[in-house]
C-alpha positions in Angstrom: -15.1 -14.0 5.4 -12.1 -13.3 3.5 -9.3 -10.7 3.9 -11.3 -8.4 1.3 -9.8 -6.2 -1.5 -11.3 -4.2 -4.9 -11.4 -6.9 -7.1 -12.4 -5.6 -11.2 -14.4 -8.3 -13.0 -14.0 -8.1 -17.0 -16.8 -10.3 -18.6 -18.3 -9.6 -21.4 -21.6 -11.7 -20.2 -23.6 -9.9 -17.4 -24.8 -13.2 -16.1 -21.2 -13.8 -15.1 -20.2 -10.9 -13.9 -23.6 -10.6 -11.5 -23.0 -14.1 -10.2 -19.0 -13.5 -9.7 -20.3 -9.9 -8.2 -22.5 -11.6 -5.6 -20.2 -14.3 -4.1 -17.3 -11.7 -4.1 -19.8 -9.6 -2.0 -20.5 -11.7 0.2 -16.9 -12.7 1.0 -16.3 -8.9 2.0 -14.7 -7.7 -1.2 -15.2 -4.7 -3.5 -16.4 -5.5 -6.8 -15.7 -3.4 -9.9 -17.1 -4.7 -13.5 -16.4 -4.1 -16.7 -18.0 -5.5 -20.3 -15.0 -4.5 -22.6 -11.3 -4.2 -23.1 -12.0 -0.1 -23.2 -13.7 0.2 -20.0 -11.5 -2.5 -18.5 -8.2 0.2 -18.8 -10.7 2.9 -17.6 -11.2 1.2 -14.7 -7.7 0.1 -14.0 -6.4 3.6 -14.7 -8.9 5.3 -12.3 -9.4 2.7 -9.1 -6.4 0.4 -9.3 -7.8 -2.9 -8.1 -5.9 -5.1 -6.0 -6.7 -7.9 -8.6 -8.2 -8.6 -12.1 -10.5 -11.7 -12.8 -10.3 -11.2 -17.1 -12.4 -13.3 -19.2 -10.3 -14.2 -22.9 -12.8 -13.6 -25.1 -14.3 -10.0 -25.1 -16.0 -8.1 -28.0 -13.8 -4.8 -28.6 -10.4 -6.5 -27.6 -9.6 -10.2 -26.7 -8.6 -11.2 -23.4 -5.0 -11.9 -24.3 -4.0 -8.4 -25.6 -6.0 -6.9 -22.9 -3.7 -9.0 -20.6 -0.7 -7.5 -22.2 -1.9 -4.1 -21.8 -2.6 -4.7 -18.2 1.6 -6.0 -17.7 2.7 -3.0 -19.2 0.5 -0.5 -16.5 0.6 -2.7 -13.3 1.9 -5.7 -11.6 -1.8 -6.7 -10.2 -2.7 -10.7 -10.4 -4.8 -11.3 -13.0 -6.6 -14.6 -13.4 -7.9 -15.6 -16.4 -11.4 -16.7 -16.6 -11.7 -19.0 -20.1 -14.2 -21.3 -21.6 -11.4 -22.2 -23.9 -10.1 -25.8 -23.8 -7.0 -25.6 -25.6 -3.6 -26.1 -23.5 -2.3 -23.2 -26.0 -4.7 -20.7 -25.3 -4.0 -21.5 -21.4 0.1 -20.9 -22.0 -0.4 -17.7 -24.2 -2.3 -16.1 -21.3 0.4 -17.0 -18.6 3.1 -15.8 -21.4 1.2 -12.3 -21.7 1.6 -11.9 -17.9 -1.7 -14.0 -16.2 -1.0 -15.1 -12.9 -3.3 -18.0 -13.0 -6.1 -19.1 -15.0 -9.8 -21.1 -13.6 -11.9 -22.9 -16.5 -15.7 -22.1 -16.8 -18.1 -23.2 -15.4 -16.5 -22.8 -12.0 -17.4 -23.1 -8.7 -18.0 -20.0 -6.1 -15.6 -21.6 -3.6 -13.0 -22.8 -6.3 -12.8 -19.2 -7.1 -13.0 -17.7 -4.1 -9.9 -19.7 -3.0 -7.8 -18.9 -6.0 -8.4 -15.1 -5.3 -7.2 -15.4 -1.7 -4.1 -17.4 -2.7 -3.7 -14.7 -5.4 -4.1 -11.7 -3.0 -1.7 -13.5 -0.3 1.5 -14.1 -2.6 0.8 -9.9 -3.7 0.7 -9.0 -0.6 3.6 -10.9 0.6 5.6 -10.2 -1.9 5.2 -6.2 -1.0 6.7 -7.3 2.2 9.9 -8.9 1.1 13.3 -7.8 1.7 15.7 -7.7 -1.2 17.7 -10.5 -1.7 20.1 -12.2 -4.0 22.2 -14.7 -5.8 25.4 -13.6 -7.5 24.8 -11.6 -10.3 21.1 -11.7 -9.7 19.8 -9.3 -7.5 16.0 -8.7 -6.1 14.7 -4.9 -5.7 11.6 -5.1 -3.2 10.5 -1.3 -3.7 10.3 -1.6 -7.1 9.7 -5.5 -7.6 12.2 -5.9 -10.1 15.3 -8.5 -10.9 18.7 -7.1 -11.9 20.7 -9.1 -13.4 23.5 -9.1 -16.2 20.4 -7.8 -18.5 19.6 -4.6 -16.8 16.8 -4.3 -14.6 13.2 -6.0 -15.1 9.3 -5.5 -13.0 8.4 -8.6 -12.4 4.7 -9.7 -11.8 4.0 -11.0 -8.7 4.4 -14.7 -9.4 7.4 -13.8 -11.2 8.9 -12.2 -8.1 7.6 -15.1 -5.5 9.8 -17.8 -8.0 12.6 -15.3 -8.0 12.5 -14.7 -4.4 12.3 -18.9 -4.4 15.5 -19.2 -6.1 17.4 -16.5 -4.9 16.6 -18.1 -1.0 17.8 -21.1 -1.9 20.9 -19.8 -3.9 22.8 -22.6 -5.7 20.2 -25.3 -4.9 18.9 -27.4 -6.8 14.7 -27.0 -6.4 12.3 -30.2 -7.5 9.4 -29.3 -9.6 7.0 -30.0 -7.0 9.1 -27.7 -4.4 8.9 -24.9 -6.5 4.9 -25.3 -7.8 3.6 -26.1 -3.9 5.9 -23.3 -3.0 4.9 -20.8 -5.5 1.5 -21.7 -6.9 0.4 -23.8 -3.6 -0.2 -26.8 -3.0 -3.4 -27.6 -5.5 -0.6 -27.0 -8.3 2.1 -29.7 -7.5 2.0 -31.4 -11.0 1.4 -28.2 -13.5 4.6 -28.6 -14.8 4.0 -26.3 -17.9 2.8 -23.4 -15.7 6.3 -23.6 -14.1 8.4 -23.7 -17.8 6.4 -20.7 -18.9 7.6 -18.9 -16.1 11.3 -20.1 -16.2 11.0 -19.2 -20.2 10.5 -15.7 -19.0 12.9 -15.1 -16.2 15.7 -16.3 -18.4 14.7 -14.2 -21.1 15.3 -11.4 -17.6 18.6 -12.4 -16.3 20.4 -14.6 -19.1 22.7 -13.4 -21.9 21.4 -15.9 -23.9 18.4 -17.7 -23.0 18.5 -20.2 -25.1 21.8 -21.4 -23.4 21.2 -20.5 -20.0 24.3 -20.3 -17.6 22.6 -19.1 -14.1 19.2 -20.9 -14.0 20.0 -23.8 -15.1 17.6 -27.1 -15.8 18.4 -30.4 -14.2 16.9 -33.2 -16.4 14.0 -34.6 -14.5 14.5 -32.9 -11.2 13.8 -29.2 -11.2 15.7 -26.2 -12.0 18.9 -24.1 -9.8 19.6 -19.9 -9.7 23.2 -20.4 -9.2 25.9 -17.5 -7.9 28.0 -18.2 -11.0 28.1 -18.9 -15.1 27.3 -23.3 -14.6 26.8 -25.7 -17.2 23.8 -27.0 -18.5 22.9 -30.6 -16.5 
């Protein structure tokens, strides 16, 4: 039995959504579904689920704008649920604010384990203590960055790799460290899930994010949050 939670199903199939329904059920969560975009929001406005499962391609409005509407209302996970193969349809989702994304056909207890890893990193992250590194700054009641842009929400996988960074101030983090850290450890070589990310929290805390000066690449190795304006290695 799992931890539970209100989980909202958007599907545009019913097939799907009874199946994904009936294994969430018997795991001991609450199951809210939705055919459209429309009633998707409707749901979301009125119930606030504890996590999304979105399929990308829905009749009224497609999965990725739907995605987008969702980051501007609400820091819930969403995973993406795609029978799309393209790597570029997979990277637009995580760039629109998708925590995580499972390919169909999928397996009951592959998706049952991505929701728990899901609902764990949200509900830690509600639990963390504001930290920092320099100029960079973490705000736990309001899960945002400040930095030398202003202030920023994050979404919660945005906040876990900040809160990564920010603990290890000035360090230089491998690849692997921060995917097994942040995504777990089924993730260790999805190295393009980890530059979308560090695309986006530049584009939060760097003057210019095309010449980053705090997180900083390391050819090869893994990326650094450091206290101070660095060079680029």
């Amino acid at each position: 039995m799992d931890d539970g939670g209100l989980v909202l199903v958007v599907d545009d199939e019913a097939k799907y959504r009874r199946l994904i329904k009936t294994n969430l059920a018997m795991a001991g969560y609450d199951v809210l579904e939705a055919a459209d975009g429309h009633e998707a929001l409707s749901q979301i406005y009125a119930h606030e689920p504890d996590l999304i499962l979105l399929d990308l391609r829905l009749p009224d409005m497609d999965g990725f704008q739907l995605c987008e509407r969702i980051r501007q209302l609400s820091t819930v996970p969403v995973m993406a649920l795609t029978a799309l193969t393209a790597e570029s349809d997979t990277i637009q989702a995580l760039d629109l604010g998708a925590d995580d994304y499972l390919s169909k056909p999928f397996s009951p207890g592959e998706l049952l384990a991505r929701i728990r890893a899901l609902l764990r990193r949200s509900r830690d992250l509600l639990q963390a203590a504001e930290q920092g590194c320099g100029h960079v700054r973490l705000v736990s009641d309001t899960r945002e960055v400040e930095g030398p842009n202003g202030r920023t929400r994050l979404t919660p996988i945005e906040w876990r790799l900040c809160r990564e960074f920010t603990a290890h101030c000035g360090k230089v983090l491998t690849h692997e460290h921060l995917l097994t850290h942040v995504w777990g450890p089924g993730y260790h070589s999805e190295h393009e899930y980890l530059r979308v990310y560090i695309r986006r929290i530049r584009s939060y805390i760097e003057p210019d994010p095309h010449n980053p000066v705090y997180l900083v690449s390391h050819a090869g190795i893994g990326y650094a949050l450091y206290p101070e304006p660095h060079g680029v290695v």
